[in-house]
DOMIGU-549311 format. One line per 5 residues: their letters; for each residue x, y negated, z of C-alpha. Coordinates in nm, 3 decimals. Each point is the difference from the previous one (the first is absolute). Layout:
BEGIN
a	X,Y,Z  ...
This chain:
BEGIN
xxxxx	-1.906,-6.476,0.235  -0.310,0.105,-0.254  -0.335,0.092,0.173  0.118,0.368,-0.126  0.326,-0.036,0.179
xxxxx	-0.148,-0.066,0.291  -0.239,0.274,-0.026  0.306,0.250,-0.005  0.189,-0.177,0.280  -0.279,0.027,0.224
xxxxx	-0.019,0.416,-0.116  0.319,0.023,0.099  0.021,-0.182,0.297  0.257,-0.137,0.224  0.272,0.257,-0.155
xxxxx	0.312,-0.089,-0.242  -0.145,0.115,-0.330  0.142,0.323,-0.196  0.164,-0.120,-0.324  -0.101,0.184,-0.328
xxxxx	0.270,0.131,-0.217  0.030,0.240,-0.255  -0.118,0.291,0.212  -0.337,-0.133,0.137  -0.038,-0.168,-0.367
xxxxx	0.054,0.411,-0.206  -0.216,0.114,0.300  -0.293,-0.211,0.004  -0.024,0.035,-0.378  -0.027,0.388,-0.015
xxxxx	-0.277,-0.068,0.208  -0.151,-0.333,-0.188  -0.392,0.053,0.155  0.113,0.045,0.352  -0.148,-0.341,0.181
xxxxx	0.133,0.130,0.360  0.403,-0.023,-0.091  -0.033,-0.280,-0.245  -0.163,-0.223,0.277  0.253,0.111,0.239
xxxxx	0.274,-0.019,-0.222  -0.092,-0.403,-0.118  -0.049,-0.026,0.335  0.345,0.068,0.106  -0.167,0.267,0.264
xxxxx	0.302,0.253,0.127  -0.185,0.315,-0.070  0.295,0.219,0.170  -0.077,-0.169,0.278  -0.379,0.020,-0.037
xxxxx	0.013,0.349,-0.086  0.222,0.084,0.336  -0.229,-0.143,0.204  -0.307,0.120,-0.097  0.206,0.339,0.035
xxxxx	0.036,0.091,-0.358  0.362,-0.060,-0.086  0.144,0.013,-0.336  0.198,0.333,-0.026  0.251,-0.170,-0.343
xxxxx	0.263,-0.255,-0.003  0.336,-0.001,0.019  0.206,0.123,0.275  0.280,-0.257,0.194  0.301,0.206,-0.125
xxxxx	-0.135,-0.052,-0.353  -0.142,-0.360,0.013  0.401,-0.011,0.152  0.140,0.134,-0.255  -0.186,-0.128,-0.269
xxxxx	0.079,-0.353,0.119  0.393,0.120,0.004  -0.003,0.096,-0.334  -0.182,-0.305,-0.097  0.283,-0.207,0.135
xxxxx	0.261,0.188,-0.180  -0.153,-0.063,-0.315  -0.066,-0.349,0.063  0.384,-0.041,0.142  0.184,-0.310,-0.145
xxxxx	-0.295,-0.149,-0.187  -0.092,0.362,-0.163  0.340,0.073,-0.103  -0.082,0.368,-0.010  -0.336,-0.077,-0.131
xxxxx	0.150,-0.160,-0.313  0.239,0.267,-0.032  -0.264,0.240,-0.053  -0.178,-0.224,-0.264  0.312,-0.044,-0.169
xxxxx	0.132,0.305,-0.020  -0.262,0.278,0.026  -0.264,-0.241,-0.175  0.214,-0.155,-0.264  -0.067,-0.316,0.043
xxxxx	0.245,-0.266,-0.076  -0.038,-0.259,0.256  0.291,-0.228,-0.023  -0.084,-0.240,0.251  -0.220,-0.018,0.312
xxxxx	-0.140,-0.155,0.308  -0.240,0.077,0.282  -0.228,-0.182,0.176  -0.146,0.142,0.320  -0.351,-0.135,0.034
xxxxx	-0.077,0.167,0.377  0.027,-0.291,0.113  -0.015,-0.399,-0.110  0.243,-0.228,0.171  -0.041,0.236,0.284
xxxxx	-0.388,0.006,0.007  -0.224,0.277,-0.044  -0.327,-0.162,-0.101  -0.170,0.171,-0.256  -0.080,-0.313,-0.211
xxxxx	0.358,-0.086,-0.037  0.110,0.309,-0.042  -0.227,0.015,-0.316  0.023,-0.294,-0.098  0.401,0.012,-0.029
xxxxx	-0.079,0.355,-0.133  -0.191,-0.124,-0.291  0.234,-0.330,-0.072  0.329,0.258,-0.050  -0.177,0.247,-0.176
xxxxx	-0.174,-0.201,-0.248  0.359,-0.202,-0.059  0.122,0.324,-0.078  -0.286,0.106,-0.209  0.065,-0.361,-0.186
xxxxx	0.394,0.110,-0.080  0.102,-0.326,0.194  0.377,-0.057,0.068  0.110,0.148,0.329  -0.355,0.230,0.050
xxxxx	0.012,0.307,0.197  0.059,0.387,-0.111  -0.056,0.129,0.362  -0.287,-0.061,0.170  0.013,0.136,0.360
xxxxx	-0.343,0.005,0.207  -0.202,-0.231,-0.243  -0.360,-0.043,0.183  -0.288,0.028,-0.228  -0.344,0.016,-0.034
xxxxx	-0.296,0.220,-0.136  -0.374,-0.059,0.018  -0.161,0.315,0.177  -0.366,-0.035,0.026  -0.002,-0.356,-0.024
xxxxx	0.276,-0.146,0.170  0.352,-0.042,-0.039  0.199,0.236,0.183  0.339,-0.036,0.065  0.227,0.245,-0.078
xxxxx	0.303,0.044,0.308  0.160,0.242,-0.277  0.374,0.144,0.057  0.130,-0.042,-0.366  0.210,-0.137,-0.207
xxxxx	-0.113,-0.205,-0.318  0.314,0.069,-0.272  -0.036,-0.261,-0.325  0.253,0.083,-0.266  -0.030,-0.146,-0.382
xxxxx	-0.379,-0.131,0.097  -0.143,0.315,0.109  -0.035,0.033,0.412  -0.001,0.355,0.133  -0.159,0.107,0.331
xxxxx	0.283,0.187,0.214  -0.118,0.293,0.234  0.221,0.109,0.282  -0.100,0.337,0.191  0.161,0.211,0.244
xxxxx	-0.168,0.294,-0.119  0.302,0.234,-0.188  0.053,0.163,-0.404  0.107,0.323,0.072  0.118,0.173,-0.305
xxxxx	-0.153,-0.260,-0.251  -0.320,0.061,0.209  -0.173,-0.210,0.201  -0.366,0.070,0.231  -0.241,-0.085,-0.247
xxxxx	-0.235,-0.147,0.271  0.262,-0.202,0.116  0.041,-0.151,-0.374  -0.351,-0.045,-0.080  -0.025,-0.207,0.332
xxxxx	0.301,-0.188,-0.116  -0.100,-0.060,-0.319  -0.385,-0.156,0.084  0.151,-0.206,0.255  0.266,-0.114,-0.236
xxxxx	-0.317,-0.031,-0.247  -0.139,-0.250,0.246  0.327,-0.233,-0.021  -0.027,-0.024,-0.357  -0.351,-0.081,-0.063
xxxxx	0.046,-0.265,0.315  0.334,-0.129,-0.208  -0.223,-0.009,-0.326  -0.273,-0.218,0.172  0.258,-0.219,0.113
xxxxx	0.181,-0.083,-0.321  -0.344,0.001,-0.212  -0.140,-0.248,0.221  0.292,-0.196,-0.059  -0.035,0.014,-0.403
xxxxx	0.255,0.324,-0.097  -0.113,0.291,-0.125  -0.045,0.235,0.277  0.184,0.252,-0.242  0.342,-0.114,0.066
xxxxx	-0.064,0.187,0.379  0.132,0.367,-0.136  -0.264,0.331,0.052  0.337,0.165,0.069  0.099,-0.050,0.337
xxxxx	0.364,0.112,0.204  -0.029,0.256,0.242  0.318,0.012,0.209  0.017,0.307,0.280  0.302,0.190,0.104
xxxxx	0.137,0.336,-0.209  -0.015,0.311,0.170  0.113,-0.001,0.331  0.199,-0.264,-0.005  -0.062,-0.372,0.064
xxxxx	0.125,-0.104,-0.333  -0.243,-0.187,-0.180  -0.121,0.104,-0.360  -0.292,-0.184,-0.233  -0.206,0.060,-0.278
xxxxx	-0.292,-0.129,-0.198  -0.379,0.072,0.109  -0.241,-0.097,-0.282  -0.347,-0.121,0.250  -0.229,-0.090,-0.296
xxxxx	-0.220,0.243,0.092  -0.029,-0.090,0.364  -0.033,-0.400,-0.133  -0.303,0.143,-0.202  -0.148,0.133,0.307
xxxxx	0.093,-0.272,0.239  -0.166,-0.254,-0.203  -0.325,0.207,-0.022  -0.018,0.054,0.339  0.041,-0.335,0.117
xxxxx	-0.276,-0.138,-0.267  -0.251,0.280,0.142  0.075,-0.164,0.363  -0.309,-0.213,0.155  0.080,-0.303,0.093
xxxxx	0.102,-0.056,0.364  -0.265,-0.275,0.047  -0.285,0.200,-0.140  0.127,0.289,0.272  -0.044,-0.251,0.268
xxxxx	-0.345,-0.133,-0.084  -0.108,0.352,0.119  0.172,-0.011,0.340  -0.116,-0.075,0.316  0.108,-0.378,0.113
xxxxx	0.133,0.125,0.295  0.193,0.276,-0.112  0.395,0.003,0.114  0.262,0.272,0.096  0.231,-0.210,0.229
xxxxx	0.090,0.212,0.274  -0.040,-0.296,0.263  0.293,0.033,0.183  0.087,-0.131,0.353  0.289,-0.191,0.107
xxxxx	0.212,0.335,-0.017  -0.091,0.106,-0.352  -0.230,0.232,0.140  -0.303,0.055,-0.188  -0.312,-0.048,0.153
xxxxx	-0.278,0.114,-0.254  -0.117,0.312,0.025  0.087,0.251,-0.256  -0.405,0.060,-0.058  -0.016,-0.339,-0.075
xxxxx	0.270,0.001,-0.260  -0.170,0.307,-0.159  -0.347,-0.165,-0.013  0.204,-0.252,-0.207  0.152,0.209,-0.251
xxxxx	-0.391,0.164,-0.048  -0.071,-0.330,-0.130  0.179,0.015,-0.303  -0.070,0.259,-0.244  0.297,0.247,-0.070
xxxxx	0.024,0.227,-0.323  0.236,0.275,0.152  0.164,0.262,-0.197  0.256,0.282,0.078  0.247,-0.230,-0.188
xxxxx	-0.004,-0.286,0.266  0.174,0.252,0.193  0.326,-0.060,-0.130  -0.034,-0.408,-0.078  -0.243,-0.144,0.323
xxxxx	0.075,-0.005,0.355  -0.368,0.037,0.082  -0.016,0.293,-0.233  -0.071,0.227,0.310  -0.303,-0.224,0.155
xxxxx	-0.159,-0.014,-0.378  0.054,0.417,-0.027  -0.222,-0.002,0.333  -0.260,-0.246,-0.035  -0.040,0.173,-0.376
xxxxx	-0.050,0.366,0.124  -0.274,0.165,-0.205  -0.001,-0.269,-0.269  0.062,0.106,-0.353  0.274,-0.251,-0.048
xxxxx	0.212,0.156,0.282  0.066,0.293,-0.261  0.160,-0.240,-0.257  -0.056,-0.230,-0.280  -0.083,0.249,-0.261
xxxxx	-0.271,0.183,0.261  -0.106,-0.343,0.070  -0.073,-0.139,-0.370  -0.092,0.351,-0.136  -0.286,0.023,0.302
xxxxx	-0.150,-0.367,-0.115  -0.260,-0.086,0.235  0.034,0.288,0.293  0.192,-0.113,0.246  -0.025,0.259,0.265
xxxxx	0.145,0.341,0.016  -0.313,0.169,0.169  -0.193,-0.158,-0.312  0.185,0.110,-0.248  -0.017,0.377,0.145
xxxxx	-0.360,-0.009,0.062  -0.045,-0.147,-0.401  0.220,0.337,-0.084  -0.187,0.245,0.145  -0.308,-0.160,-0.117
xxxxx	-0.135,-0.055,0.333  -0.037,-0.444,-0.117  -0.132,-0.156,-0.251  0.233,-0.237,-0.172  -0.053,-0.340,0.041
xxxxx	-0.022,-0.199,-0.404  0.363,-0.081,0.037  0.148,0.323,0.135  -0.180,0.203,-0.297  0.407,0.011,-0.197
xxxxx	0.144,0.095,0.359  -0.267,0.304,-0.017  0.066,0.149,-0.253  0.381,0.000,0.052  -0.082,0.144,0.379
xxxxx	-0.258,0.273,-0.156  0.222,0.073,-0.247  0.291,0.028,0.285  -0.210,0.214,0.215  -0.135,0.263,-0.297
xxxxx	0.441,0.055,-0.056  0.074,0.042,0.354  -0.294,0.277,-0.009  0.087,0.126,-0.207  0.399,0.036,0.087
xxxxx	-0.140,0.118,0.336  -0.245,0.285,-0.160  0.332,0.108,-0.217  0.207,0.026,0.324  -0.221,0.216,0.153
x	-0.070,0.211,-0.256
């Protein structure tokens, strides 16, 4: 284990470590100068745990019924070595695929380790991408990997990888229904940057093997059920521009050693627990620890980080906890009391915060004036 591995078993502690996948990877890069999650998150911290017990739960996720049902209809579409799965591809995709075969790369020789599991991952997938005799077209649970902030991550992803006529397609399958044509457009935008994810992990994979990254398609397979039924339907979701921004993101991420050079030595959230599970460090504690590392909350972590609620708290008053736009267009203020007093001209500016003035004078002369015309 590297000196930096060690680092972020010791932050962790004596728990299992939480597995990135497509999710934490979408998350953590909407929010690329956040040091608090991507510590905890290349740490392998739980954070729904964390955020529980420092009594802040996370308010999203998925319900049982739907994690249920969205494992069901997984199943189905997987069913026979994704008979119905090529069905759709044949038929509502037009694509003439003659013959096939499927691997199922969950597991190697009935072992889950990660390193085998990518290692056979790569081996099939670059045969394929090499045309041999007898490679794959259906690629069921291939394990890869992704740098993110300066180490490899690897991706637990619940895809499939489809390779037809040397071009590989990431296949999406989601629970969430087309009603009418019409699907939640949250829903598909999630889909479609986690499915974004897959493709630039699938493009490091075969251009670090020599093939042009190209031959992984921008157009990915998005397979959910039709209206109220179960019956699966697919079609085409172009994710070029959620590559672009994935691949900015991740560049504009600090490195995770250079985030750990500014941490206390001793820093850790294990939960110490006794012989019973039991945790036996104190909640305070476990706060004091998250104080150590520097968050960058916005109203937007609400719907993407389980310790969204604890960040919305401990950023009260702060500029930032109004958005990114009020955060960037305010520059150096950083506090809402500051930015008020700058308004009504009862501060002086600081050098930096002359830009932010202006706006906030400017701001305060409208609402006057608004106010003067309503009660007129």
């Amino acid at each position: 284990m590297t000196n930096v591995g060690q680092r972020l078993a010791a932050i962790r502690g004596g728990g299992v470590a939480s597995r990135h996948n497509a999710r934490t990877v979408a998350a953590l890069t909407t929010n690329p100068g956040c040091a608090r999650r991507a510590v905890l998150d290349c740490a392998g911290v739980d954070k729904q745990r964390l955020a529980a017990y420092v009594d802040y739960p996370a308010r999203f996720g998925q319900s049982q019924f739907a994690i249920t049902r969205g494992n069901a209809f997984e199943a189905q579409v997987k069913a026979n070595g994704c008979a119905e799965l090529l069905r759709l591809l044949r038929e509502r995709l037009d694509l003439d695929i003659p013959e096939v075969s499927y691997d199922d790369l969950e597991s190697v020789a009935g072992h889950e380790s990660q390193d085998l599991r990518y290692a056979r991952s790569r081996a099939l997938l670059t045969r394929a991408a090499a045309h041999a005799d007898g490679a794959g077209t259906l690629f069921d649970h291939p394990l890869l990997r992704l740098e993110v902030a300066g180490q490899q991550a690897y991706l637990e992803p619940d895809l499939i990888a489809f390779q037809h006529d040397g071009q590989f397609h990431v296949v999406e399958i989601k629970s969430f229904a087309v009603i009418d044509g019409q699907a939640d457009p949250g829903k598909v935008a999630g889909a479609a940057i986690q499915a974004a994810v897959y493709v630039l992990a699938m493009r490091e994979l075969l251009g670090g093997a020599g093939f042009d990254p190209e031959i992984v398609s921008h157009d990915v397979v998005l397979v959910c059920p039709r209206d109220f039924s179960n019956q699966p339907m697919a079609v085409r979701v172009d994710v070029r521009k959620q590559l672009a921004v994935l691949r900015r993101q991740l560049s504009r991420m600090t490195r995770i050693d250079a985030l750990l050079a500014d941490l206390p030595a001793t820093l850790s959230f294990d939960f110490a627990p006794d012989d019973n599970g039991v945790p036996t460090r104190s909640p305070a504690s476990l706060v004091a620890a998250l104080d150590a590392v520097e968050a960058r909350y916005s109203p937007e972590c609400l719907a993407s980080c389980e310790l969204a609620y604890f960040c919305r708290h401990e950023a009260r008053g702060c500029t930032a906890a109004l958005g990114k736009s009020v955060r960037d267009e305010m520059g150096g203020i950083e506090r809402v009391e500051t930015a008020l007093a700058i308004a009504r001209n009862q501060l002086a500016p600081a050098e930096d915060q002359q830009e932010a003035a202006e706006l906030l004078r400017a701001a305060a002369r409208l609402r006057a004036e608004l106010m003067s015309g309503v009660a007129g």
